[in-house]
C-alpha positions as CSV (number, residue, x, y, z in Angstrom):
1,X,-7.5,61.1,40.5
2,X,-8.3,57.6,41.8
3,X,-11.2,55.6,40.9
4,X,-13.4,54.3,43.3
5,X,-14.7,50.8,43.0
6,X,-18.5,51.7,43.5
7,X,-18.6,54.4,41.0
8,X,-19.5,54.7,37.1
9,X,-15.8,57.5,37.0
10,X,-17.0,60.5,35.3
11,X,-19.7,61.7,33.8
12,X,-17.6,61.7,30.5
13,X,-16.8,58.3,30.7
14,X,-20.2,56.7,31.4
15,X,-21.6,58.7,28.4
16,X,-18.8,57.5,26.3
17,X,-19.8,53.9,27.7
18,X,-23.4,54.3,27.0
19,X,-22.5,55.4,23.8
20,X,-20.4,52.3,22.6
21,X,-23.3,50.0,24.2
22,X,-25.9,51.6,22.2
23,X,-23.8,51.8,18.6
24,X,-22.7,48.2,19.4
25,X,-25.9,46.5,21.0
26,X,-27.8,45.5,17.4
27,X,-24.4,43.4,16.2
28,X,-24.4,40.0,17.2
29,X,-21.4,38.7,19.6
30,X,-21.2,42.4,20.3
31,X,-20.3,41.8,23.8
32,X,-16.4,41.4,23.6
33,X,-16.2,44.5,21.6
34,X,-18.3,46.0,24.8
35,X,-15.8,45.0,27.0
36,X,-12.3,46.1,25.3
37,X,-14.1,49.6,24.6
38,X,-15.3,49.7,28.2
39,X,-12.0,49.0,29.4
40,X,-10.1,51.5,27.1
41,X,-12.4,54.0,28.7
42,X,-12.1,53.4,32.3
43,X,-8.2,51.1,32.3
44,X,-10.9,48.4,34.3
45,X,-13.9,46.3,34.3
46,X,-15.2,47.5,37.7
47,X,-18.6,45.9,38.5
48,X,-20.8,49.0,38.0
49,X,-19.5,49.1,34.7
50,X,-20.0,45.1,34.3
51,X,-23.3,46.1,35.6
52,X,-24.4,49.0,33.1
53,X,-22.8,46.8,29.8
54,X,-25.2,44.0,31.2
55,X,-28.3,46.3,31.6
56,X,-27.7,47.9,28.3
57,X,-27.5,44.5,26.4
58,X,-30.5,43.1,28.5
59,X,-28.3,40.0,29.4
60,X,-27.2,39.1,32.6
61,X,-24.4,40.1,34.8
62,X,-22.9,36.3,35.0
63,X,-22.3,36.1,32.0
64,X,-20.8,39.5,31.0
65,X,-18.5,38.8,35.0
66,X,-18.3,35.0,32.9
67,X,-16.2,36.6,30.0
68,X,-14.1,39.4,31.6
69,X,-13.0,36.8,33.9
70,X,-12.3,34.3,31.2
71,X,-10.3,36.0,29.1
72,X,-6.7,37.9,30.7
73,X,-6.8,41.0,28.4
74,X,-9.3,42.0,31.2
75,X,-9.1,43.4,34.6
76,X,-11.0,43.3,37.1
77,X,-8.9,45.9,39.5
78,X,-7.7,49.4,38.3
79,X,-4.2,49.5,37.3
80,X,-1.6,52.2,37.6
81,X,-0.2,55.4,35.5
82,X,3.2,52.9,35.5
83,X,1.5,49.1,35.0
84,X,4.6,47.2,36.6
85,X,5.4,43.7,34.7
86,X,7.6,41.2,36.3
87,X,8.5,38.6,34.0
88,X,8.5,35.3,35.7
89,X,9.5,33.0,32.6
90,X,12.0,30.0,33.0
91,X,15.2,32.1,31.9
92,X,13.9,35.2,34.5
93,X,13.0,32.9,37.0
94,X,16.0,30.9,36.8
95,X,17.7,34.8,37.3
96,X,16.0,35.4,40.3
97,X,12.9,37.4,38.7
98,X,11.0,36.1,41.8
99,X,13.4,38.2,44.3
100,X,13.0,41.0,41.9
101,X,8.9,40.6,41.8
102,X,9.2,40.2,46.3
103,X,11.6,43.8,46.1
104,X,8.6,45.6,44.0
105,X,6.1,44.0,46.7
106,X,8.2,45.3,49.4
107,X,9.1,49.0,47.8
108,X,5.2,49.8,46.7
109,X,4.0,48.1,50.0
110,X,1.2,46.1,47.6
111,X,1.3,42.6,45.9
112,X,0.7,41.5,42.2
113,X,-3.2,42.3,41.2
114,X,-2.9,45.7,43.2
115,X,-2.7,49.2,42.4
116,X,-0.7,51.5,45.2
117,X,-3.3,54.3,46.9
118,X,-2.0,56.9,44.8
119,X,-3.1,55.2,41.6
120,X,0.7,55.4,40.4
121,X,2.3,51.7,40.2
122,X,0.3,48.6,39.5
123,X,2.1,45.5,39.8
124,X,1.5,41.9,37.6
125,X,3.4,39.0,36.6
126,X,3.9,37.4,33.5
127,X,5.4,34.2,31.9
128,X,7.4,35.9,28.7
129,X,8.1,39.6,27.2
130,X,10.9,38.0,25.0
131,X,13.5,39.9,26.4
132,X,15.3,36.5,27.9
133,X,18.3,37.5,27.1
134,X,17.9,40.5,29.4
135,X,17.1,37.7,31.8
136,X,15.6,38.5,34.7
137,X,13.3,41.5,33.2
138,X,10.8,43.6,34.3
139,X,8.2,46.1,31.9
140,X,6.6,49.4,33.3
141,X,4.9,50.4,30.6
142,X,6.7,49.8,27.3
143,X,9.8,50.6,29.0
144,X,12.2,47.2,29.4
145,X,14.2,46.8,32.7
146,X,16.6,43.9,32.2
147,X,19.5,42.2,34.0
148,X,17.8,43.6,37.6
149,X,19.1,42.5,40.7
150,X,16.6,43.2,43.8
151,X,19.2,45.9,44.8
152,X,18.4,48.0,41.4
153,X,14.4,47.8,42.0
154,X,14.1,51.1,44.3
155,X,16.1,53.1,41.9
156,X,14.5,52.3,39.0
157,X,10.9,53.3,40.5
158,X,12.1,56.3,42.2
159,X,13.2,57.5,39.0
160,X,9.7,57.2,37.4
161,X,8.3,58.7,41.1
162,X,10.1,61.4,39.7
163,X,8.6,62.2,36.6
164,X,4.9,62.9,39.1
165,X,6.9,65.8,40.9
């Protein structure tokens, strides 16, 4: 079931929040902490939950948006049950890892930063996985992709469509 952006999920997870806020609060530079458990919970940082960590720490709501912004670990925007990775290093890119990255736009009709309606595929890029000799590669999940052309991109994420059916 899909988040939406203007609520605290379920009832579970915003006790489990409130819970982490209140064991956490009295240790100094708890906030980080705050955020990766917060994130854990809910895959996100959506602003009612930015909202609730800042309330609960009496601080404000710039400066808890001021460090999940800052740092990448965080997002901002729910991701999906298969997190799509494009690596778009020098060896990839010299591959063609940007044709590959403008097939997975194409296929899941979204573009990186955005999760598909159905909460399945999130797409992102990144500059390494270490996997250059694979050159160009792409993660979902843990799982490595390597030597892709755009021609092998539709396969690849029908076979994990399969796996919902």
């Amino acid at each position: 079931m899909k988040q939406c952006e203007g609520t605290l999920g379920t009832a579970e997870q915003a006790a489990k929040l409130k819970e982490v806020i209140e064991e956490s609060r009295s240790t100094p530079g708890c906030l980080m902490h705050i955020l990766q458990e917060a994130q854990a919970i809910y895959g996100y940082l959506p602003l009612s939950v930015q909202k609730t960590i800042a309330e609960g720490l009496n601080i404000s709501l710039s400066e808890v948006y001021g460090v999940a912004t800052f740092y990448s670990q965080f997002s901002l925007k729910p991701k999906g049950k298969y997190r799509i990775s494009v690596c778009l290093g020098t060896a990839c890119y010299v591959k063609g890892s940007d044709k590959i990255l403008q097939e997975v736009e194409k296929e899941l009709g979204i573009k990186v930063g955005e999760c598909t309606e159905d909460g399945l595929f999130s797409i992102d890029s990144c500059r390494c996985v270490g996997a250059c000799g694979l050159a160009p590669v792409m993660m979902i999940n843990e799982d490595v992709h390597g030597r892709l052309t755009p021609e092998m991109v539709k396969g690849i994420l029908d076979g994990y469509r399969r796996q919902e059916v």
